[in-house]
C-alpha positions as CSV (number, residue, x, y, z in Angstrom):
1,X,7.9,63.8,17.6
2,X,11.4,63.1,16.6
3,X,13.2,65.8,18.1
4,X,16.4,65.3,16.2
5,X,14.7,66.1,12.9
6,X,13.1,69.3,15.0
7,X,16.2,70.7,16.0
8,X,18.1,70.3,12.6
9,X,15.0,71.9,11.1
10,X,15.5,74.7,13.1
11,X,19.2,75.1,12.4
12,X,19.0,74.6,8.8
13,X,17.1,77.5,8.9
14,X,18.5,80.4,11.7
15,X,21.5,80.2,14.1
16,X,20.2,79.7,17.4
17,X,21.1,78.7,21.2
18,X,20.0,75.5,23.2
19,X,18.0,77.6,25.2
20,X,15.7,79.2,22.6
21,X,15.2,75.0,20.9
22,X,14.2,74.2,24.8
23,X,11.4,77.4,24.9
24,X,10.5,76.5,21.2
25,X,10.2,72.5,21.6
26,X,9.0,72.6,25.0
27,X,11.4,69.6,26.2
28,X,13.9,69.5,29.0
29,X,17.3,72.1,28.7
30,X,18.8,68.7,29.7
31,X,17.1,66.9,27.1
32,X,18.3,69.6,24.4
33,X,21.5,69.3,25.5
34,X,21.8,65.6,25.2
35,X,20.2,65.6,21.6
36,X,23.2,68.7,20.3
37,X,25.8,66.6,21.9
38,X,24.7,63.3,19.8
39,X,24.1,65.9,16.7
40,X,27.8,67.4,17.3
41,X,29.8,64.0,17.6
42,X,27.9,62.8,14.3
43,X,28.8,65.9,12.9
44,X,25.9,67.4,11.5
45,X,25.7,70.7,13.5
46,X,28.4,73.0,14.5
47,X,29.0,75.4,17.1
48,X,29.1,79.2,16.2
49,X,29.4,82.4,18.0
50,X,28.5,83.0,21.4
51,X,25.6,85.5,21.9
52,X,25.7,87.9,25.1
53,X,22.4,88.5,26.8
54,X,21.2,90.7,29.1
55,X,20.2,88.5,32.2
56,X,22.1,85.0,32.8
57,X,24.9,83.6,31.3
58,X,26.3,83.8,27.6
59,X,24.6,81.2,25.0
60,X,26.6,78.8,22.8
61,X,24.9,79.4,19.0
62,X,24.4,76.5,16.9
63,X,23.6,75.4,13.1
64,X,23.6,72.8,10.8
65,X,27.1,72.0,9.2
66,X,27.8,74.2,5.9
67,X,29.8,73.0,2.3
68,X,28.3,69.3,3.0
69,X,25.3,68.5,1.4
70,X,23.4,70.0,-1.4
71,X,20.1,70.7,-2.4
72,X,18.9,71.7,-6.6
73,X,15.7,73.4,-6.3
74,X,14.0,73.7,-9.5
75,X,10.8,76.5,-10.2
76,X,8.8,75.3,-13.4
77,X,6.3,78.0,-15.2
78,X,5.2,78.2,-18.5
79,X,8.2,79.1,-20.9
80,X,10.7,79.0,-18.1
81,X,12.8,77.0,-15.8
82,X,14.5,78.8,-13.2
83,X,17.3,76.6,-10.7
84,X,19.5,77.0,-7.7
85,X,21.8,74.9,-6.0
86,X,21.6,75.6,-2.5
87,X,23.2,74.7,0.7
88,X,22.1,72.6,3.6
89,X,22.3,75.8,5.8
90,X,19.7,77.8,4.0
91,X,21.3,80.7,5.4
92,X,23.6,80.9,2.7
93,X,22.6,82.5,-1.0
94,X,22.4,80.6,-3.5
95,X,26.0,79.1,-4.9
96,X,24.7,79.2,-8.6
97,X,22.1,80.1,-10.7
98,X,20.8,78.1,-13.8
99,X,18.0,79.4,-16.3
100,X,16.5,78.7,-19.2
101,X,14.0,78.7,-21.9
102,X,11.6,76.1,-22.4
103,X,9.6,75.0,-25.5
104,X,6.3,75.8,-26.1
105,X,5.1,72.1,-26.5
106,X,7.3,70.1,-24.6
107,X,6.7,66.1,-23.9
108,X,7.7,64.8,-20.0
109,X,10.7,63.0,-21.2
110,X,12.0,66.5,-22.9
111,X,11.4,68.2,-19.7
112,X,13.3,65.4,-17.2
113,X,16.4,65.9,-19.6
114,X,16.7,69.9,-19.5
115,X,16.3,68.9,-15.7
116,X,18.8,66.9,-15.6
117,X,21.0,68.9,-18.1
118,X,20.3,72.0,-15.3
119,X,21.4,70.0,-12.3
120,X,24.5,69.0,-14.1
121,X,25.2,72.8,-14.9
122,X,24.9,74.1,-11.6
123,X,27.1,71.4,-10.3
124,X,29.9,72.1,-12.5
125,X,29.6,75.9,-12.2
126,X,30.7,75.8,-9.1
127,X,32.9,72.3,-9.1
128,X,30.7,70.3,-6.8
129,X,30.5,66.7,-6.6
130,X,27.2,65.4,-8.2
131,X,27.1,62.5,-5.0
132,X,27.2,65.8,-2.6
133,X,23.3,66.4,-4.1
134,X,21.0,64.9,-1.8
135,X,18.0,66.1,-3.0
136,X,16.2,67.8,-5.8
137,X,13.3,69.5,-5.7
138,X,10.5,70.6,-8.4
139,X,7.6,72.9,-7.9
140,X,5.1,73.8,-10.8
141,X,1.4,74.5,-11.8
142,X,-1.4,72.6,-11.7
143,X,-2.6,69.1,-9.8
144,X,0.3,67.6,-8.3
145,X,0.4,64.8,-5.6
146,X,3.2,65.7,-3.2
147,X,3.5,62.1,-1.8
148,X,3.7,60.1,-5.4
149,X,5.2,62.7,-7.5
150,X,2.5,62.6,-10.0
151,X,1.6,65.4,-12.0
152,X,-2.2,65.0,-12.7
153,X,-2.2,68.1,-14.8
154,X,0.1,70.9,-15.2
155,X,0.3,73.9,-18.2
156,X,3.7,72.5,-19.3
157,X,2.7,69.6,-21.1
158,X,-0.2,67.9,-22.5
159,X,-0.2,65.0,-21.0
160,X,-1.7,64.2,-17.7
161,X,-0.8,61.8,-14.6
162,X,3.1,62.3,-15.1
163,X,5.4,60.6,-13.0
164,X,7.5,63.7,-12.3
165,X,9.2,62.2,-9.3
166,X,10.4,58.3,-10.4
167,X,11.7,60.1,-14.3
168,X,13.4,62.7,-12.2
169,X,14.8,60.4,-9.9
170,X,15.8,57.5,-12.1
171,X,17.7,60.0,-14.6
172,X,19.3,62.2,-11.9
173,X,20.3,59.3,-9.6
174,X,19.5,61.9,-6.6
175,X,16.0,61.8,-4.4
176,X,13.4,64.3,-6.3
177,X,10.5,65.5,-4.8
178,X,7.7,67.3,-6.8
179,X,5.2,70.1,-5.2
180,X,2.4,72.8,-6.5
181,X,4.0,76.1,-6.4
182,X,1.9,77.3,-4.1
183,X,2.2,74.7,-1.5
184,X,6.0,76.6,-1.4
185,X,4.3,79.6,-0.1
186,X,1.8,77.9,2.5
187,X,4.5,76.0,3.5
188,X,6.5,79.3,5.0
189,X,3.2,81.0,5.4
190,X,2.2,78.0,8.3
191,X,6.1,78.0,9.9
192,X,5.2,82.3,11.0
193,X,2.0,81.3,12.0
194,X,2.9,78.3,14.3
195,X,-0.7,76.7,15.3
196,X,-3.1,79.1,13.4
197,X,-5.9,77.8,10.7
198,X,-6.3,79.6,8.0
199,X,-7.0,80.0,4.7
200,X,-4.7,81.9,1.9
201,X,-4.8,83.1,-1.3
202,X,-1.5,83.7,-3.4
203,X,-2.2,85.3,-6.8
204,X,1.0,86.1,-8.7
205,X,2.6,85.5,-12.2
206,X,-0.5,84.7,-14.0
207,X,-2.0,82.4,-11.2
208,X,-3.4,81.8,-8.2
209,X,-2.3,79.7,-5.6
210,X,-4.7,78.5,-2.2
211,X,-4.0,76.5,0.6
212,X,-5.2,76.1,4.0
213,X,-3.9,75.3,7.4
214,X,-6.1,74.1,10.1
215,X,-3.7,73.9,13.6
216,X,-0.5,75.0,12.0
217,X,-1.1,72.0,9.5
218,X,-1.3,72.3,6.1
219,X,-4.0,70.5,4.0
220,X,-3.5,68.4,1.5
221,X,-6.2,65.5,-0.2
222,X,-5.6,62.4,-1.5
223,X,-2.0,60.9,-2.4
224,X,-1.3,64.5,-1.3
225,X,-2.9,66.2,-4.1
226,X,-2.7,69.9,-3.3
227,X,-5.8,71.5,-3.2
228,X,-6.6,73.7,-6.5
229,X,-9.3,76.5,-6.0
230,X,-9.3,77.1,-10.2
231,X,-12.4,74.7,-9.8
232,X,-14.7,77.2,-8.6
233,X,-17.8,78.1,-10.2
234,X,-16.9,81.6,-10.9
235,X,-18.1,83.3,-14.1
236,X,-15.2,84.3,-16.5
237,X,-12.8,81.7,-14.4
238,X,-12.1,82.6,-10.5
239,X,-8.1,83.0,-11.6
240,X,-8.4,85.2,-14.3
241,X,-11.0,87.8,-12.0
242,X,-8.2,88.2,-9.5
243,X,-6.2,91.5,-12.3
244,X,-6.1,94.6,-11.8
245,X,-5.5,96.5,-15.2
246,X,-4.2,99.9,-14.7
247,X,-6.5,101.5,-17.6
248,X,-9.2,100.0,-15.5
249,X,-8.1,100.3,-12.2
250,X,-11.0,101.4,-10.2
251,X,-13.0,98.9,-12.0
252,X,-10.7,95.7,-11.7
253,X,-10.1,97.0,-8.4
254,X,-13.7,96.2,-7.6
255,X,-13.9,92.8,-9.2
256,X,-10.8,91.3,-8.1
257,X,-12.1,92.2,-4.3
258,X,-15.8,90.6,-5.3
259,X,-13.5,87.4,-6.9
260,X,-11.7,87.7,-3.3
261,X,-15.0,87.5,-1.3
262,X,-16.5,84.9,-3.1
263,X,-13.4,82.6,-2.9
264,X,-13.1,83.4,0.9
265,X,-16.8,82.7,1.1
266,X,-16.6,79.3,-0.4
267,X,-13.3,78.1,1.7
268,X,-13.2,79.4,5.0
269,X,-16.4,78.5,6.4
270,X,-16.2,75.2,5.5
271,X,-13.6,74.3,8.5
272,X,-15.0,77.2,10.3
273,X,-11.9,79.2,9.5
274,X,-11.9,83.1,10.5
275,X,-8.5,83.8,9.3
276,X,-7.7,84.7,5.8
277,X,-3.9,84.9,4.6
278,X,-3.5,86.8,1.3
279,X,0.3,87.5,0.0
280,X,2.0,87.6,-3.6
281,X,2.4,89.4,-6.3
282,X,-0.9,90.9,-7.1
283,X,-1.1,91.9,-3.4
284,X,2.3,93.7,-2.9
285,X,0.8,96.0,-5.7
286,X,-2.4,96.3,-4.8
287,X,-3.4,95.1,-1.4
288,X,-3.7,98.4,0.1
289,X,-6.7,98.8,-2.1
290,X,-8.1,95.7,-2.6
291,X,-8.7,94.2,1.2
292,X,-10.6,96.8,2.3
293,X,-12.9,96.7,0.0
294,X,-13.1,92.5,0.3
295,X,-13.2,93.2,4.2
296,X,-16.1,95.3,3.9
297,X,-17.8,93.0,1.8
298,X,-17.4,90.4,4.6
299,X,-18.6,93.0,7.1
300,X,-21.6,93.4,5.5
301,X,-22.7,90.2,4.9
302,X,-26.1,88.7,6.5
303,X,-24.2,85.4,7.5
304,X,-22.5,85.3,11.1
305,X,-19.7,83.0,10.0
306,X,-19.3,85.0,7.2
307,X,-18.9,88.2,8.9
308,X,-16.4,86.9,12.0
309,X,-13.4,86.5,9.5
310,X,-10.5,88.5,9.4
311,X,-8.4,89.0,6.3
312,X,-4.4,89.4,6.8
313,X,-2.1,90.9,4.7
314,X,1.2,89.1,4.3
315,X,3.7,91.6,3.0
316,X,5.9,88.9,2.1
317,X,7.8,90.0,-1.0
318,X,8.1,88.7,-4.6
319,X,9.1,85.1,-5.1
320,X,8.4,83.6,-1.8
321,X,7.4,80.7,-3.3
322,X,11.3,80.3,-4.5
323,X,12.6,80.3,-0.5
324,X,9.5,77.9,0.7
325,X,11.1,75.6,-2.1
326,X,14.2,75.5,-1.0
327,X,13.5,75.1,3.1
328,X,11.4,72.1,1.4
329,X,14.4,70.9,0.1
330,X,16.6,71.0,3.7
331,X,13.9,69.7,5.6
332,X,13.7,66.5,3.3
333,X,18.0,66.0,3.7
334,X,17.2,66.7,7.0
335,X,14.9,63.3,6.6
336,X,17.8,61.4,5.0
337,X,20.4,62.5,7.6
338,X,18.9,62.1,11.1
């Protein structure tokens, strides 16, 4: 484990004291302490307050330096493109916003251009240096490989195995990285649940995301494809049962929980999972409804494995996605500074 990369990971994220990295990374205090000093003279972290505790001495706060590098972080849907540029410290808001309006039929070469026209926008907005950039980050719909960028399939366009990443990358001039929307959302959903396996389900904005964690480690496939659960053999389509229309409430109440339990059926016991994560949209409206009636579905089943799991409710908030995207972003400068 490169600790280096740990600690700056931490820091991008929260202001925190050498002692709470030693309790979190299980290393040395000494150890800690030798790897802030290095960080300090190369002038990636800073020192910040001092925080008074109840037992023992004050403790020195640290972070990662602010109003030094840059991060764009780019949220694709059908119709829309929404953009930030964002700060290394991802403690900060966002310094500017950039949205817009995309065509209906749209070729890859139409899209890399209103991304690069964005990037440009928000860089001027607030008069920073394009070089300052280090990385930009996309996250859409539909079968993207995390490692190579490609986008196998994806609502936007009709073309299939785009590479997102390199026509991103050679146009911007700036590292791009390119990731399934939901991944965004698993991503933060496996940081609060350090060391859990689970299984999640993220319907929101006319979707549904999945992903699964086994030891705090999220699951990707091949070329790091992220896994798509639209596949499923679910009449009607698994994505479109997860609704709830309010004319038919009770109703769609009913079959998004039976979509529920038959998507949670098919996953988790696979890797002999018991936890299920649900968050998103869908959920912060209805959840209170919904999971019970999915739990006592599970409950009553005549399968043991089936009847052991647990479903959670993340009360996470809208566009969660949006904040995993941009932690994505700082972890990967963290990857080009240290």
């Amino acid at each position: 484990m490169d600790y280096k990369k740990q600690i700056l990971n931490i820091l991008h994220t929260e202001t925190e004291s050498r002692a709470e990295m030693t309790r979190r990374l299980g290393v040395t205090k000494a150890y800690i302490t030798k790897l802030t000093s290095q960080l300090l003279a190369e002038q990636l972290i800073e020192e910040r307050e001092v925080k008074d505790i109840a037992f023992g001495r004050p403790q020195q706060l640290l972070a990662v330096k602010s109003c030094c590098w840059y991060s764009v972080n780019v949220m694709l849907r059908k119709g829309s493109l929404q953009s930030t540029l964002n700060d290394y410290n991802t403690q900060l808001a966002a310094l500017a916003c950039h949205d817009c309006i995309l065509p209906e039929d749209m070729t890859p070469a139409q899209l890399v251009a209103i991304i690069v026209e964005a990037i440009t926008a928000l860089c001027a907005s607030v008069n920073i240096l394009l070089t300052k950039v280090k990385v930009v980050s996309i996250a859409l719909q539909g079968g993207i490989e995390h490692y190579t960028g490609i986008v196998r399939y994806c609502p936007l366009f009709a073309d299939n195995n785009v590479q997102l990443k390199n026509q991103v990358q050679d146009a911007a001039g700036i590292t791009t990285h390119v990731y399934n929307i939901a991944h965004c959302t698993n991503y933060l959903l496996a940081k609060r649940s350090p060391g859990l396996s689970y299984v999640a389900f993220m319907p929101g904005l006319g979707s549904l995301g999945y992903g699964y964690c086994t030891h705090g480690e999220p699951g990707l496939g091949e070329n790091g494809f992220y896994p798509e659960i639209v596949h499923l053999p679910y009449e009607g389509g698994i994505e479109q049962a997860f609704h709830v229309d309010s004319e038919r409430k009770t109703e769609t109440l009913h079959t998004t929980a039976k979509a529920l339990f038959f998507a949670i059926c098919c996953t988790a016991p696979i890797h002999n999972i018991k936890h299920v994560i649900v968050t998103g949209e869908l959920f912060e409206d209805y959840g209170d409804e919904i999971l019970p009636l999915a739990q006592g579905m599970l409950d009553a089943s005549g399968d043991r494995h089936i009847r052991e799991i647990r479903i959670r409710h993340y009360k996470t908030g809208y566009h969660y996605g949006v904040k995993g995207l941009v932690q994505l972003s700082a972890d990967s400068i963290t990857e080009l500074l240290a």
